[in-house]
N, C-alpha and C positions, 0 to 999 in steps of 0.2 A: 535521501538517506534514511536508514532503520533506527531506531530506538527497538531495541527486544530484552521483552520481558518474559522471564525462563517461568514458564506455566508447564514444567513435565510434574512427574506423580510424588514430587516432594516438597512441591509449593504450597504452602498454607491459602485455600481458597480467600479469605479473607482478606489475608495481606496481597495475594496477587489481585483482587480486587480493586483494591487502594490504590495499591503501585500504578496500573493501569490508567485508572481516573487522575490520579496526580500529576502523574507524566504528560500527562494526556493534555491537560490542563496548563504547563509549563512548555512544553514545545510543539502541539498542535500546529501551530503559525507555521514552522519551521522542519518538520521532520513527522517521519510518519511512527504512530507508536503502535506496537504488536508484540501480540504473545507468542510464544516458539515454544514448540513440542520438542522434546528427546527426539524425535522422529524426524524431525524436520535439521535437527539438528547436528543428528547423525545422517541424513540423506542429500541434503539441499546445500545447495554453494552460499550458506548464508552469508559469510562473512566478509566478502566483496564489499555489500553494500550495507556493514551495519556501523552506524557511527558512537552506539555505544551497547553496553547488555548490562543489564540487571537483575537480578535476583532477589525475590524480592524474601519473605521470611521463609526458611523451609524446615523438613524435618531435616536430618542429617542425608546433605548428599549424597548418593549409593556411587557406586564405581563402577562407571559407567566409559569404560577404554574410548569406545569411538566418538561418542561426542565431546569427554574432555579432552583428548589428544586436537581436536579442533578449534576448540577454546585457548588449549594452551598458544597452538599458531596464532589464533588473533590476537593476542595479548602481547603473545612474545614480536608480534607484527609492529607493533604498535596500536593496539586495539584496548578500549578505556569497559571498566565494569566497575560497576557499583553494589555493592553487597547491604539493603538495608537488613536491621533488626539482626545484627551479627555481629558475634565475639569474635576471637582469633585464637588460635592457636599454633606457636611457632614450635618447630620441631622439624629435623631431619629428611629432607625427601622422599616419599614413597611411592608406589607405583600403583595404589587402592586413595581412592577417595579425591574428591575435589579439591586442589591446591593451585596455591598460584607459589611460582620460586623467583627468592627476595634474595638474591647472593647466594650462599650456602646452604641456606635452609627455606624451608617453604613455609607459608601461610595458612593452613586452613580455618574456612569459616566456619564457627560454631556456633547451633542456634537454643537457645532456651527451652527449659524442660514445658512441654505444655500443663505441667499443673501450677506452674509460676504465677501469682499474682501479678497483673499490671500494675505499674506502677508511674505517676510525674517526677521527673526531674530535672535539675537547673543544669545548667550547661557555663563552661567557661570557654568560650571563643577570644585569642587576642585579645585578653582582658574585660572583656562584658560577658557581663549574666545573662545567661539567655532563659528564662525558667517558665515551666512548665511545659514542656516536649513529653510526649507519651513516650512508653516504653512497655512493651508486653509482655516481659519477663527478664530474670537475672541474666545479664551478659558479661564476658570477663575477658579482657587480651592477657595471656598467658602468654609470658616465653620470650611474648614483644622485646626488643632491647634497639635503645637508638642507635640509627645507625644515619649515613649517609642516602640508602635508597627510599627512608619512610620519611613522612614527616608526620607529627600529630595533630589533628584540626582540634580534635576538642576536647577536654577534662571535663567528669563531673565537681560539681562546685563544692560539695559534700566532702568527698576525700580526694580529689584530684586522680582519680584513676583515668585512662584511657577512656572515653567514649567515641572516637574517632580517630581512623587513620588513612591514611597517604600512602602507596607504596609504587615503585617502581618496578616495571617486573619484566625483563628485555627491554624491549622500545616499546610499551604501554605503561597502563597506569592501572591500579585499584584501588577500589577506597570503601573501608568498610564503616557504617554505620550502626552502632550498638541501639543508638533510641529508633523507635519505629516509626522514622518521619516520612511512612505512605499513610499513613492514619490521617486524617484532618480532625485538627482539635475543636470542630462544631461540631462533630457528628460522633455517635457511639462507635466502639466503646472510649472513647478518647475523652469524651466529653462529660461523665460522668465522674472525674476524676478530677474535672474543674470548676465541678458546682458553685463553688465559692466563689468564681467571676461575675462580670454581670458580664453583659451582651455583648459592650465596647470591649471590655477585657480579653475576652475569647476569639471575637473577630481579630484582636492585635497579636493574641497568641499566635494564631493562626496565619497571621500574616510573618510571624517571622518564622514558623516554620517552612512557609515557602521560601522566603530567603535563604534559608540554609541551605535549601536542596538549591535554588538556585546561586549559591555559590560555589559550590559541589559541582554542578553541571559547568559554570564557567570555569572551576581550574580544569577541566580533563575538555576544554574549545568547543565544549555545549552550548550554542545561544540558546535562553531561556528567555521566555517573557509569559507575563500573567496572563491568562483569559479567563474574565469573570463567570461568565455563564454557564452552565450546563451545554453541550450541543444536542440542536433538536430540531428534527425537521421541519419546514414549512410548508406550507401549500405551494402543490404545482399547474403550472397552466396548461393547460391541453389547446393549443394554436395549431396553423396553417396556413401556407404560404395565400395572401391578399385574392390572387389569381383564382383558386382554388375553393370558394367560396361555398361548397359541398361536403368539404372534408367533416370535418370536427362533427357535422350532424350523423354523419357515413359511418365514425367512430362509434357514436352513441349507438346507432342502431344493431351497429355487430354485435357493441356488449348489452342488448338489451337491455339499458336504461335510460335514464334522462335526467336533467338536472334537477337537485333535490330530493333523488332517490340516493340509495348505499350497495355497494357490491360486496357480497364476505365469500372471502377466497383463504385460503391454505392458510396463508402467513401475511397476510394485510385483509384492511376493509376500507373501501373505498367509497369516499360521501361526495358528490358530485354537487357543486356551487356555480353561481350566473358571475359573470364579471362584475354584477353592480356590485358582488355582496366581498368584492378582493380587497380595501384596503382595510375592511371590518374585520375579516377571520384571515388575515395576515398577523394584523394589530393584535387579536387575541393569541395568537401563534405565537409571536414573539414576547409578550408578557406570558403568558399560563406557567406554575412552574410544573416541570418534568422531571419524572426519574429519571435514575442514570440508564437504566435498563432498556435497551431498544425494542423491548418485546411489549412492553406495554405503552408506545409510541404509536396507539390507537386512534380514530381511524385515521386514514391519507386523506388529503384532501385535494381534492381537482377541482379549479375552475374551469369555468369552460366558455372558450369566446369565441363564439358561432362565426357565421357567414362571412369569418376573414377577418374578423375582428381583433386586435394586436393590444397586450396592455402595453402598459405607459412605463416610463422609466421611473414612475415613483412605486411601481409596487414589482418591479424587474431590475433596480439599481445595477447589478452586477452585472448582466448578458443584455441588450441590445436584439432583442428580437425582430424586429424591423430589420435592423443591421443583416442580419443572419438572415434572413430571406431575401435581400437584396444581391450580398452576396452568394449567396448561391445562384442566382438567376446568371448573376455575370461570371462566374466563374463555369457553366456550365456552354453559359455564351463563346466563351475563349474556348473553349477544351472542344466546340462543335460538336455539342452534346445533340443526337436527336429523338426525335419524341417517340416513344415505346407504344402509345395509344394507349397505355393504361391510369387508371385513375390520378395518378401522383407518384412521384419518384422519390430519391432516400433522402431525407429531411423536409418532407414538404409540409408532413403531417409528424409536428411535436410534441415531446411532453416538457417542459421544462421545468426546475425547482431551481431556489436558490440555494436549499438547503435538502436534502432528501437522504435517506438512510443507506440506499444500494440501487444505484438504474439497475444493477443484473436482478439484485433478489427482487424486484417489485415486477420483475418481468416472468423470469422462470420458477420464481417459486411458487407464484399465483396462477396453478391452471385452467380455472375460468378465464379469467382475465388474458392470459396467454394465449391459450386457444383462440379465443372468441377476435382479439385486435385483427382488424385489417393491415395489411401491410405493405411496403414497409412502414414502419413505425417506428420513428426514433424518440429515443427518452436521452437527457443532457442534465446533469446536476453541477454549477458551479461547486459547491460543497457536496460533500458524502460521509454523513456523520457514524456510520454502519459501514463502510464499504467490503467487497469481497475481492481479497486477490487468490492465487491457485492454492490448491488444497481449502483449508479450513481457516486461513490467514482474515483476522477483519480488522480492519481498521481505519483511521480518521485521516480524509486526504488534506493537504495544507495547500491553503491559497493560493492563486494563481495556474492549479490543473486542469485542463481539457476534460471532462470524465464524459463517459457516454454511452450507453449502448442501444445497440440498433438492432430490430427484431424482422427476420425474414422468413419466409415460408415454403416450402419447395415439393412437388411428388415425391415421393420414394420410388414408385415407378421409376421413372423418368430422371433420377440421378443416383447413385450408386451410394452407399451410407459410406463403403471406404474412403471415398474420396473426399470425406467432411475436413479431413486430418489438411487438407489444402486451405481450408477456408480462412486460418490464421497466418498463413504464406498470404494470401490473397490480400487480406487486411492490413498488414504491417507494411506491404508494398505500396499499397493506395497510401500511407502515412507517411511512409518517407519518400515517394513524390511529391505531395501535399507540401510536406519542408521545400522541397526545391521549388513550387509556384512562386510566382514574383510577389503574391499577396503574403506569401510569408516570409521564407528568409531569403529566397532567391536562389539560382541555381548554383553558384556558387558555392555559401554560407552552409545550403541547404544539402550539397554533399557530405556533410560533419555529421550528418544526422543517417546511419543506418542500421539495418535486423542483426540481431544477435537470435539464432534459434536455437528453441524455433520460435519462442513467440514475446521478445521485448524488442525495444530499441535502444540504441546506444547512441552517447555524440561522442564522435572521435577528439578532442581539444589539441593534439599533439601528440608526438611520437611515445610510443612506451604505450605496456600493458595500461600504468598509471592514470594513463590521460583517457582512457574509455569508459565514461560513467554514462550508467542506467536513466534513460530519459523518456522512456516510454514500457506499460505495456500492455499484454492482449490476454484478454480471458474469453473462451468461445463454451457457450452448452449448448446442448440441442435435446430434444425431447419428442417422440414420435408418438403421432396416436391419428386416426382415422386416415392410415396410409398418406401425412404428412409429415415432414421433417421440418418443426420449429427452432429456426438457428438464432440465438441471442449472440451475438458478438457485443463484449463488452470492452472498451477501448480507454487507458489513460495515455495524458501526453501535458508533460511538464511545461507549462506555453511561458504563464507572468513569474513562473515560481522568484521568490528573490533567494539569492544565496543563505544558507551553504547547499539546497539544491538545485542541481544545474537546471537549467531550463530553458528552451528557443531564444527569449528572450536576451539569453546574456553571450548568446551566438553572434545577436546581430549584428553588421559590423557597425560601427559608429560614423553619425553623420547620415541615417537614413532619414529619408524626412516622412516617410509610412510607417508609424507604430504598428507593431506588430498585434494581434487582438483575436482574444478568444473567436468572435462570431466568425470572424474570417479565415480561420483556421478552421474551425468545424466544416463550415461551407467548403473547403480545399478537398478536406479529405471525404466529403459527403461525394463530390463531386465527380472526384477521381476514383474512387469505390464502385460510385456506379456508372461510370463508361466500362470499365472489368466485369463487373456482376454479371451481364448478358453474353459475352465471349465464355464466360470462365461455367456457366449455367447450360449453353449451346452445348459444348464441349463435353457437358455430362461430367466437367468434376476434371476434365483434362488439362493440368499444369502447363503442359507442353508451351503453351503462348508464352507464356510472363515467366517461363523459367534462368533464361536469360538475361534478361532485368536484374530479376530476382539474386541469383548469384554476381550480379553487377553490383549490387545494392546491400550486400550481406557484408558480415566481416571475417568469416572465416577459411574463402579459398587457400587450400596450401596452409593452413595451419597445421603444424605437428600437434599431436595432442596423445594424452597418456590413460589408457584404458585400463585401471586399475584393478576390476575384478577378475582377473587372469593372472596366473602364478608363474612365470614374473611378469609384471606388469608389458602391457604391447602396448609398443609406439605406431600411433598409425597417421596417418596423413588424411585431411578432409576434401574430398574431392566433390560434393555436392548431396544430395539427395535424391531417393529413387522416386522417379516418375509414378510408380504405380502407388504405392502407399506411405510418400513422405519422408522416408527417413532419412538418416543422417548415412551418409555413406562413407567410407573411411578405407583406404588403402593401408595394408601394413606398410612400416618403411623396412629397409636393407640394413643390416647393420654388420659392417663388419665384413666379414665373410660369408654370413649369413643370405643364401639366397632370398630368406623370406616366404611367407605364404602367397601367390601371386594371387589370391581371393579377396572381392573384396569385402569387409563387416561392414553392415547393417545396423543401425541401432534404433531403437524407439523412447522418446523421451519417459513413458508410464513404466518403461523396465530401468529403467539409469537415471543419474543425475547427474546435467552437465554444469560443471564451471568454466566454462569455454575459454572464460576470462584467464583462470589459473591453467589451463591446458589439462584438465582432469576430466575424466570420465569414471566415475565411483559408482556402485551396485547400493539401489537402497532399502536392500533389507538389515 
């Protein structure tokens, strides 16, 4: 599930700074946190999957019809928001400007003049003083009057005014915060404010204003827990299957370097290290401190363990590399995989990190580096402290996720650019077979687990829209140059995740005596990927084989669904997707007396946005 944080053009860069890193900091473990455009907000099915939104200080929100008509539905859904660094203002319903409606009248949040002085002040919670909490300017709840649907968390200690509220709004919650608890009271300008602490004092201040937020978070069924650290990436190892005892040198010599030397490409620089030197510039890794900023998260760093050489579980605790080469050998055994005669097949030759900022962006963003890899080439981050989902989306994945992406290379000659738009049909296929393998949940278990396109997964839990949450999905780029097509497929899939999100794991059924496990899942879907890769390659890009499957394995045959950029809205039925360029195909239905259009529409995901979940099809301009 989402944590979004409203970054459109009235967010104070500062405070949505804060907001980000604090949140970030408080549910990391647990939920993934991101910022959301106007755009995204007004285009994207966001609210499916968001388990709360926040806003963090803004100017005055502008009136904006289509994305708060969409805010209002998740609220009035039962959907939880949080407003830091905000007054209120009660007054009569309108039809201009951001409100939320509390019974008869509505709420709007109202934010401080920017010439306002910051200011500290004490706080009354249930009888304790809570004092010194920043505040960046005068905030006032105006109009407030108790009622049954609000409750008030907090008073300043000073005059007992309102600095926090409660409200009920439908079946949601919102809760507005006057003090500016994104701020961290170590760091400016917050900390200026409490010169007169010493060190102890400040770290305690700051320890309770995490409690605050995380009580905040636990009334509206947020689990919240502390993580001390900044996140940062670590060093990764550049491995290859035992067998294969050529690769990693084969690596080296593509990108013409060697260990000990540095690559500087686009958006990383890359320092190449021996295996003796891994628990040393591990060790440094994880002490050094770091800013928050991933851009100066300079250079990367690659070890590299030649002629088959494998680290050890003291500087790979989290992945089992052995494991993952084992399994794939037997998983490929089973499946009657046979040998291609070429150098190495998809995961033989790895990158792996425990920590790394984006398998995609270290792939496609860097065209040295991208170019020059032999292939395939797959890269695996247990963590992803940068990651990239579609559009502009980045964020911090939580423990327990699959992440991966896998780099391919093909003529242009020789396969058609249209038929790229398959290659995320292609992948999501390999994944939700991989579930059915007995290595993972079984064929059974493993049927709960299918595509929602065109390019996530779902696990089915039970009957009802309700019961289909988001468990996987697929980000694919490609980039051409010297009459090549570089395809990065980058892939997540919720394997150990613990609740509240779902994940393989909580599928299992109980009484297995095979724990389910990262390496062995990767190795599934490595494996099943590439038995399809040479059919799907032969074919020039021809669905035709796995289409079948494919809408076996899908969730939307015979779904009604409602095409809203047409006046009045067309009901059309989903009958599959066109062979030649992917799309989503859809039959109008009869209504009535209405013969109908007997044609059928067409859609492409880059023109629309589907909530397949909610049965919508919306236009995202």
């Amino acid at each position: 599930m989402n944590v979004l944080v409203y970054s459109g053009p009235e967010a104070l860069p500062t405070s949505l700074k804060n907001t980000l890193s604090t949140f970030r900091r408080l549910l990391r473990n647990t939920y993934t946190i991101q910022s959301v455009s106007t755009q995204v907000l007004k285009s994207q099915p966001w609210s499916t999957s968001c388990a709360l939104f926040v806003f963090p200080e803004c100017k005055n929100v502008s009136s904006a019809p289509q994305w708060i008509s969409s805010l209002d539905r998740y609220v009035e859904n039962g959907g939880s928001v949080i407003c830091l660094s905000s007054g209120v203002l009660a007054k009569p319903p309108s039809i201009e400007g951001l409100q939320f409606k509390i019974g008869r009248s509505s709420l709007y949040p109202t934010y401080a003049d920017t010439s306002d002085q910051p200011k500290s002040v004490n706080l009354q919670i249930s009888g304790e003083v809570i004092r010194g909490m920043f505040q960046t300017g005068m905030r006032e709840f105006v109009g407030v009057k108790p009622q049954e649907d609000s409750r008030v968390l907090a008073t300043y200690n000073e005059n007992e005014g309102i600095a926090a509220l409660e409200c009920k709004s439908g079946k949601g919650k919102v809760m507005f915060w006057a003090p500016s608890l994104e701020y961290p009271i170590t760091e400016e300008p917050a900390r200026s404010l409490s010169s007169d602490l010493s060190p102890q004092e400040l770290e305690a201040t700051e320890l309770r204003r995490l409690r605050l937020l995380q009580l905040t978070l636990t009334a509206l069924g947020i689990q919240a827990s502390f993580v001390e650290s900044t996140p940062r990436p670590l060093p990764q190892f550049l491995v290859s299957q035992p067998t294969i005892q050529s690769a990693v040198s084969a690596v080296l010599k593509a990108l013409e370097t060697s260990v000990g030397s540095v690559i500087e490409d686009a958006n990383d620089n890359f320092h190449f290290h021996t295996l003796a030197e891994a628990e040393l510039v591990l060790q440094r890794a994880r002490q050094e401190d770091v800013s928050e900023d991933p851009a100066t998260w300079q250079p990367k760093r690659i070890i590299v363990c030649p002629n088959g050489k494998l680290p050890g579980s003291t500087v790979t605790p989290i992945f089992d590399v052995s494991l993952f080469f084992r399994a794939l050998t037997e998983a490929r055994s089973c499946m009657g995989h046979k040998s291609t005669g070429k150098p190495w097949g998809f995961g033989d030759v790895l990158l792996y990190g425990e920590a790394v900022t984006s398998t995609q962006t270290m792939l496609d963003k860097n065209p040295h580096f991208l170019s020059k890899l032999p292939v395939p080439f797959l890269s695996i981050g247990s963590h992803q402290v940068a990651g990239r989902g579609r559009g502009s989306n980045s964020w911090i994945s939580p423990a327990g996720c699959l992440q991966f992406s896998l780099l391919l290379r093909l003529p242009l000659s020789s396969f058609p650019a249209s038929k790229l738009v398959f290659v995320q049909y292609l992948i999501a296929l390999a994944m939700v077979e991989a579930c059915r393998d007995d290595t993972v949940l079984g064929p059974e278990q493993g049927d709960t687990v299918r595509i929602k396109w065109p390019n996530d997964l779902y696990a089915v839990t039970g009957e009802g829209e309700g019961q289909k949450k988001k468990i996987g999905g697929i980000l694919v780029s490609t980039s051409f140059s010297d009459g090549q097509i570089d395809i990065v497929i980058g892939c997540g899939l919720n394997v150990l995740n613990p609740p509240p999100i779902l994940s393989l794991s909580q599928l299992q059924r109980e009484g297995i005596d095979m724990p389910l496990s990262m390496e062995k899942t990767a190795a599934a879907i490595m494996a099943k990927f590439e038995n399809m890769w040479p059919v799907f390659v032969a074919s020039k890009g021809d669905f035709t084989p796995f289409m079948d499957l494919y809408l076996e394995r899908w969730l939307h045959s015979d779904q009604l669904v409602q095409i809203t950029t047409t006046s009045p809205p067309t009901h059309v039925r989903i009958c599959g997707i066109t062979p030649d360029h992917g799309l989503l195909r859809t039959l109008p239905e009869r209504r009535g007396w209405d013969r109908g259009d007997e044609g059928f529409i067409d859609l492409q995901p880059d023109g629309n946005s589907f909530d397949l979940m909610s049965g919508l099809i919306k236009s995202k301009s």
